[in-house]
N, C-alpha and C positions, 0 to 999 in steps of 0.2 A: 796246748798249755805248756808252759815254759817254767812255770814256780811251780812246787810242790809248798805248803804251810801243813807241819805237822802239828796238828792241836787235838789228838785222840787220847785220849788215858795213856798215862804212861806206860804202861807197860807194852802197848804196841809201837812202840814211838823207834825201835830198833827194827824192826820189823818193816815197817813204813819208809821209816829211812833206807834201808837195803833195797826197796822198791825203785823209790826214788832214784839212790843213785845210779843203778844200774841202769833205768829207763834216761840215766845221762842230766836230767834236770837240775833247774837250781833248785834249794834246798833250805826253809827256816824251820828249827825245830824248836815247838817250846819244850824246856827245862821241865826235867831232867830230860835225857834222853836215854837213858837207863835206868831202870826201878834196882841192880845189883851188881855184884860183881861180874858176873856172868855174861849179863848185858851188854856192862861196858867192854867187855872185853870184844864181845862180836861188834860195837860200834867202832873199835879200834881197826879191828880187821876190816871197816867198812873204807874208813878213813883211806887209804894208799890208793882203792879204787877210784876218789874222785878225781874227774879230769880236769883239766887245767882251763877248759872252757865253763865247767861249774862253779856254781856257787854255794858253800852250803855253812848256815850259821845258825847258832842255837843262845837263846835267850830267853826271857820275860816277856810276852808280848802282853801280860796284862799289865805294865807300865805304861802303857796306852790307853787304856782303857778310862773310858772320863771321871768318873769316880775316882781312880788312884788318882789321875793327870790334876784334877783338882786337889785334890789334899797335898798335891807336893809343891802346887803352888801356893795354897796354904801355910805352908812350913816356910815355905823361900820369899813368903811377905814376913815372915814373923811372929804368925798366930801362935810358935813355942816360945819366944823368948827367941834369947840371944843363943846362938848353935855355938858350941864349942868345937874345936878341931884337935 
């Protein structure tokens, strides 16, 4: 296994991730990846570890998910109105 996806309750998500990185792997984490200050701080610490052969990224992965995927295409035919910017 060569991807880690962290999708457990956030608050193991730092936890997970120190796993991860260490056992070298790439790495998706869904958002947050810290539940506090505290957290973030050991996710920082975690950060200088990863090598240059890893990959590790943290985002929304329920913007995939098809329920959202449709409502946003929803929006982007125009089902609001005209979008201001």
């Amino acid at each position: 296994m060569d991807l880690i996806q962290i999708s457990t309750p956030p608050f193991f998500h730092v936890q997970h991730l120190n796993a991860a990185v260490s056992a070298g792997k790439h790495v998706y984490c869904e958002k947050p990846v810290g539940i506090d200050i505290r957290q973030a701080g050991e996710a920082l610490k975690i950060a200088p570890r990863v090598r240059s052969t890893q990959s590790v990224d943290v985002g929304f992965q329920c913007r995939n998910a098809p329920p959202i995927a449709a409502i946003a295409e929803k929006i982007k035919a125009g089902a609001l109105g005209r979008l201001a910017r």
